[in-house]
C-alpha positions in Angstrom: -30.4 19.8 24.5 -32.7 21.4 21.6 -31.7 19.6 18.5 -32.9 20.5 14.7 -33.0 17.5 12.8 -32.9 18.2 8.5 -34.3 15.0 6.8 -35.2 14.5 3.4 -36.4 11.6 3.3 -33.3 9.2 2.3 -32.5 6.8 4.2 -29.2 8.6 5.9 -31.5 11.4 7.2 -33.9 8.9 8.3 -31.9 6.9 10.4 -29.9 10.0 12.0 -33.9 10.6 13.8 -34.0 6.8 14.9 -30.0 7.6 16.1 -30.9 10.8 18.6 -34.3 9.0 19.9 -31.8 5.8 20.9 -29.2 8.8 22.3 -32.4 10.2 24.4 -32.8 13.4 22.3 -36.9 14.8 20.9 -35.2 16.1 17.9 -37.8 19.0 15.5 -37.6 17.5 12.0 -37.3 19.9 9.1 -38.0 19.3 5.9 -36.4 21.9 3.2 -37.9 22.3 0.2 -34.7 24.0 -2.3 -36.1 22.4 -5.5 -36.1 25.3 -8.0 -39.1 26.9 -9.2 -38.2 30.1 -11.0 -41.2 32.8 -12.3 -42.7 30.2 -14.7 -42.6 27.6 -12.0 -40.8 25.7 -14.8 -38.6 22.9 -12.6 -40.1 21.3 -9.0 -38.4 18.8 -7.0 -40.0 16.1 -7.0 -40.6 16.2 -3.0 -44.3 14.8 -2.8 -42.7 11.2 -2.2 -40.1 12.5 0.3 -42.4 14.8 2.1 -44.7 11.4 2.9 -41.9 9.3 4.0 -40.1 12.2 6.4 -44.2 12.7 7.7 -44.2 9.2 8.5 -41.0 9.0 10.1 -41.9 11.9 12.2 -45.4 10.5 13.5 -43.2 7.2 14.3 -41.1 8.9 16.8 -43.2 11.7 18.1 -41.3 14.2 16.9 -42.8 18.2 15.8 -42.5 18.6 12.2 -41.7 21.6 9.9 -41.8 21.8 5.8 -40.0 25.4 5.7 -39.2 26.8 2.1 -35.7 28.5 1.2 -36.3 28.6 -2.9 -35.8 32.0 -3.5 -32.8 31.7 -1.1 -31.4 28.9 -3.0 -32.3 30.8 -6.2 -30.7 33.6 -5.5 -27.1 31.8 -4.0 -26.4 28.3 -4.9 -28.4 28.9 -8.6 -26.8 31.8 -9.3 -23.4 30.6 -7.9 -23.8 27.7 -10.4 -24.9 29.3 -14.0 -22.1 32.3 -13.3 -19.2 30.0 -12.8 -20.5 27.4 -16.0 -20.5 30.7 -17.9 -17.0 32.0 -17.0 -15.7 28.4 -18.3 -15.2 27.2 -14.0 -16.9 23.7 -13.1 -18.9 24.7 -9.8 -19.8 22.9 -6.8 -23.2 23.2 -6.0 -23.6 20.7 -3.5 -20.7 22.2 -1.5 -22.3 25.9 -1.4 -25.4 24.2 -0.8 -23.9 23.1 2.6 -22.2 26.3 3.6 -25.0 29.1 2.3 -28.2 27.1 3.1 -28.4 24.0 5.1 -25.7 25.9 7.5 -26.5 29.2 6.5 -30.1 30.6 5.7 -31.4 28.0 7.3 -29.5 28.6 10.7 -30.6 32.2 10.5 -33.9 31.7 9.9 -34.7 28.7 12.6 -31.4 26.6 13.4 -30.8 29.8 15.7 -33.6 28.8 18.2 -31.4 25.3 18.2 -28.3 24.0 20.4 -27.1 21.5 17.7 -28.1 20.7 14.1 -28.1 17.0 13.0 -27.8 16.2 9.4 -27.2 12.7 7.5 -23.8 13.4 6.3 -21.4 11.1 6.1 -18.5 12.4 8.3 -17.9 12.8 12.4 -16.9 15.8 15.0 -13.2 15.1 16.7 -12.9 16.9 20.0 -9.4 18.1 20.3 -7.5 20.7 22.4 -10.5 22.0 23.6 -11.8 22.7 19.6 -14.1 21.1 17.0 -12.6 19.4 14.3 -14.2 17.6 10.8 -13.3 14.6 10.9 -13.7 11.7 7.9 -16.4 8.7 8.5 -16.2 5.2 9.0 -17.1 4.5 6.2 -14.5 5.8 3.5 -16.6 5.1 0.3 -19.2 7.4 2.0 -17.3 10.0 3.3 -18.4 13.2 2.6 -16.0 15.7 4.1 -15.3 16.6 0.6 -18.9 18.7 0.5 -18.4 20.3 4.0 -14.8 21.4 3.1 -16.4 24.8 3.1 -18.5 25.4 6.2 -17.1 27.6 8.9 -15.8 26.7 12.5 -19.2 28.0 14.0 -21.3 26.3 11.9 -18.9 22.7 12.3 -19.1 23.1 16.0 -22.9 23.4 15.8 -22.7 20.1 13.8 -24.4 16.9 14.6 -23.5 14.0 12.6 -25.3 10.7 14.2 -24.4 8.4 11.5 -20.6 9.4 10.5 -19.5 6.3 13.2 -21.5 3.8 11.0 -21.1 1.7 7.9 -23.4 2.4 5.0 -24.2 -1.4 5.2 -25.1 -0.7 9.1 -27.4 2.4 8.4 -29.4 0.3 5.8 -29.8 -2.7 8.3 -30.7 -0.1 11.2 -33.3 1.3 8.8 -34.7 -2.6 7.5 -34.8 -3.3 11.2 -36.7 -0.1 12.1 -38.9 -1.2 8.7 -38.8 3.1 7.7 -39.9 3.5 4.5 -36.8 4.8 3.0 -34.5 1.5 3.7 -34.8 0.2 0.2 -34.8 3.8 -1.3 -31.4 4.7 -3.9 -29.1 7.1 -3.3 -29.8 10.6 -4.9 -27.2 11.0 -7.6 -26.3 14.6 -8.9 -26.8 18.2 -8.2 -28.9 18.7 -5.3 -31.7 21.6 -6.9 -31.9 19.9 -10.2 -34.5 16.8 -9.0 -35.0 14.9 -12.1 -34.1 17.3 -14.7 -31.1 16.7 -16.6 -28.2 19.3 -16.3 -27.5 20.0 -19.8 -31.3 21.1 -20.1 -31.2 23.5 -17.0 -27.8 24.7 -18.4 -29.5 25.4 -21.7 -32.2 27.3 -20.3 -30.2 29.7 -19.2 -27.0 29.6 -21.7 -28.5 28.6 -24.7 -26.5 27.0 -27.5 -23.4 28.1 -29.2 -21.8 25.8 -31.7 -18.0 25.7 -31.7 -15.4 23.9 -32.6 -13.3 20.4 -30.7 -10.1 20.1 -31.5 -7.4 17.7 -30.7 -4.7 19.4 -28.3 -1.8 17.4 -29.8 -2.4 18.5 -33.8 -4.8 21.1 -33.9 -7.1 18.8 -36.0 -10.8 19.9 -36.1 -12.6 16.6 -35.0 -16.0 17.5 -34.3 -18.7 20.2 -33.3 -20.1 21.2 -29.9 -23.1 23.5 -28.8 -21.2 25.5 -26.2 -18.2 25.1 -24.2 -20.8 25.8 -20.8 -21.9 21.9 -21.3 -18.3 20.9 -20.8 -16.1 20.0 -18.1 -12.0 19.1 -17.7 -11.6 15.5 -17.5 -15.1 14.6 -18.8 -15.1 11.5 -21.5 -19.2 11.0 -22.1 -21.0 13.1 -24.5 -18.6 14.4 -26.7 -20.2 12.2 -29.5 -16.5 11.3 -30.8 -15.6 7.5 -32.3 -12.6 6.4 -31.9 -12.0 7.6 -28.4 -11.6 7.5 -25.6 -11.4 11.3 -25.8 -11.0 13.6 -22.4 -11.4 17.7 -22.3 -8.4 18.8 -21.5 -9.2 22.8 -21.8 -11.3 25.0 -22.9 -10.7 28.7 -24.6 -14.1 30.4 -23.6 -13.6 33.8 -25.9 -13.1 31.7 -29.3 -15.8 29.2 -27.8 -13.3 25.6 -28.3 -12.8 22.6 -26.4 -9.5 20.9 -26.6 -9.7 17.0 -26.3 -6.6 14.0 -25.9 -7.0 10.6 -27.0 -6.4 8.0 -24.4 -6.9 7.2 -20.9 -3.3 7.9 -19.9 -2.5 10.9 -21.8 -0.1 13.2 -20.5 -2.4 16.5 -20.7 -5.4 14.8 -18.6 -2.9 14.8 -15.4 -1.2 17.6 -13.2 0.5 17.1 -10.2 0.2 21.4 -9.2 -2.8 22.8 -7.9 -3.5 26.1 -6.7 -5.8 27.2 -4.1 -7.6 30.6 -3.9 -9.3 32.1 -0.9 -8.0 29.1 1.0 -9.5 28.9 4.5 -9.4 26.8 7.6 -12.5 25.4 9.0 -11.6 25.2 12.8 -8.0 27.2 13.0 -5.0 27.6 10.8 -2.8 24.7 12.0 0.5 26.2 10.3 0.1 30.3 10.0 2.9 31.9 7.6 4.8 28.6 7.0 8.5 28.0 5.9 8.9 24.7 4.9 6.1 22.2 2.9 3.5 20.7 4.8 2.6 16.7 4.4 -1.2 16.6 3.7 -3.8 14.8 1.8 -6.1 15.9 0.0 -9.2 16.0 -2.6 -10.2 17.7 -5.9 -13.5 15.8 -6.3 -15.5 13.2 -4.0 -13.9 10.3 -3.9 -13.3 7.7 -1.5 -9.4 7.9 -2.0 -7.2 10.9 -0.6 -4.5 11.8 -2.2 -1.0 12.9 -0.6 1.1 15.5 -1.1 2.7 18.8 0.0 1.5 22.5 0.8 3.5 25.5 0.5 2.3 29.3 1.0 3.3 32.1 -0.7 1.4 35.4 0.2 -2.2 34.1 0.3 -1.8 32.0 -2.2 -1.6 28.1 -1.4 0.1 25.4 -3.6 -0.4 21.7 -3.1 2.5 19.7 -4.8 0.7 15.5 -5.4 3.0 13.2 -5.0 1.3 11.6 -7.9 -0.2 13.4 -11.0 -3.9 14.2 -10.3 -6.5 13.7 -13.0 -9.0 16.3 -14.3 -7.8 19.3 -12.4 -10.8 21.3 -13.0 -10.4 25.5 -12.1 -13.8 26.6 -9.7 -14.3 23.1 -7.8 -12.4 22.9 -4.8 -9.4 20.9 -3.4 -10.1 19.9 0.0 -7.3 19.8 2.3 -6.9 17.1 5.2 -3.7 16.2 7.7 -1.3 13.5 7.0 -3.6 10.6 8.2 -6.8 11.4 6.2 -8.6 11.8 9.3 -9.3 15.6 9.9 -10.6 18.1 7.4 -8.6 21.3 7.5 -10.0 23.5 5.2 -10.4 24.3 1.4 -9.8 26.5 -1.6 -11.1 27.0 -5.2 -8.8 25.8 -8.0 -7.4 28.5 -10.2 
């Protein structure tokens, strides 16, 4: 079997080569490179430092080796994707399109093609199940990132290979200490995936600018502060708001008058919801309940998190409603909620937030 390995040179990716040479597979790394670099060649992922380690781990396995480029792909999906949602007043998902348009989707076009099986270092597992594919959650549940692939499509889940989704985070580290690869001491990337080591509110700015406006407190309608556009501003965020007295949470914004709404407290009433709707909802493998009557037990996700979240589904036209069964925080309108079945354990599908 002809497997395509993507590695970037954390130590997940790493260890998912060590995995398939112990499973008997000659996996072809790739390395993509999706840092950004627009006309100026103004932002470059730092990738110097992860090109050397995913070199090395190649040379240590025998394995054939490609850097392949997808920038202007990137540039063109996930970045625009990104600024257009921040400026219609939606929090986006990068990492999640990231998934489903490049590591899935350019990419597979391009060279994953030529390849029976593509093996990525997700966090999350393939179930085998009446004679279909299924996502299924991880071992791990602090890891689990089903939440980021709650977008990709059946074909490109049942082309999925995900070598470390049966292991501990704990175990993948000692696998990779053992195995002495370079990247077994390395930190997690935090963040968005393009932005490398530049801060958010700077790329945002770039292309935004700044427009001051005005925060006010939901409850009285007092003016309590200033901000510099509501596009640096998310529902539910708490840092940044350069408040006293807080803790104070963005509970909405109005984009045409250019004002963020804020609560006081960690408990307050406007910071939870226990409706969400879901637009453009679709299954990954197949639709599991077609044009249902009744409510459907599920559990779900609005952000990654280790903890799911239960609840009930209902349908009306093409429209899908999850009702929690305990008030949500920071419902945020353009990320996505992530629907599973009953036991956590397989990953259904997903919609974006309205």
């Amino acid at each position: 079997m002809e497997i395509a390995a993507l590695v970037s040179g954390g130590v997940d990716s790493s260890v998912v080569v060590h995995q398939l040479k112990e499973m008997g597979y000659d996996p072809t790394i790739y390395y993509i490179k999706i840092g950004m670099e627009d006309k100026d060649g103004y932002i470059d992922c730092p990738s110097e430092e992860d090109i050397e380690i995913v070199t090395y781990i190649a040379k240590k396995y025998g394995c054939r080796f490609e850097i392949v480029s997808l920038h202007e792909e990137y540039w063109e999906t996930v970045v625009k994707y990104t600024i257009d949602s921040v400026k219609r007043g939606l929090t986006p998902n990068p990492d999640m399109m990231c998934n489903k348009l490049i590591k899935f989707g350019v990419f597979e076009q391009k060279w994953g093609h030529n390849f029976d099986k593509i093996a990525t270092g997700h966090y999350a597992s393939i179930t085998h199940h009446d004679g279909l594919e299924w996502l299924s959650t991880a071992k791990d549940p602090v890891k689990d990132q089903t939440y980021f692939l709650g977008q990709i499509s059946y074909l490109q889940a049942s082309k999925l290979m995900l070598p470390i989704g049966n292991l501990l985070k704990s175990e993948v580290r000692e696998i990779a200490l053992k195995q002495n690869l370079p990247s077994a001491k390395r930190r997690d990337s935090q963040g968005i995936c393009f932005l490398g080591k530049v801060n958010y509110n700077d790329f945002i700015e770039r292309y935004l600018g700044r427009k001051e406006g005005l925060i006010v407190e939901l409850e009285t309608g007092n003016i309590l502060g200033k901000h510099q556009g509501y596009w640096f501003h998310t529902i539910g965020q708490r840092k940044g708001l350069g408040l006293s007295g807080g803790p104070w949470f963005v509970i909405k914004k109005d984009i045409n008058r250019n004002i963020i709404y804020v609560s006081k407290g960690y408990d307050t009433k406007h910071q939870y919801g226990d409706i969400i709707n879901l637009k453009g909802f679709e299954f990954i493998t197949k639709d599991i309940w077609g044009d249902f009557e009744d409510s459907k037990d599920i559990t779900f996700k609005i952000r990654h998190t280790p903890e799911f979240t239960k609840g009930f589904i209902t349908k009306t036209g093409d429209m899908y409603t999850i009702q929690s069964k305990e008030p949500v925080q920071g419902i945020a309108a353009g990320q996505f909620g992530v629907i599973y079945d009953n036991d956590a354990n397989l990953c259904l599908g997903s919609g974006m937030i309205i």
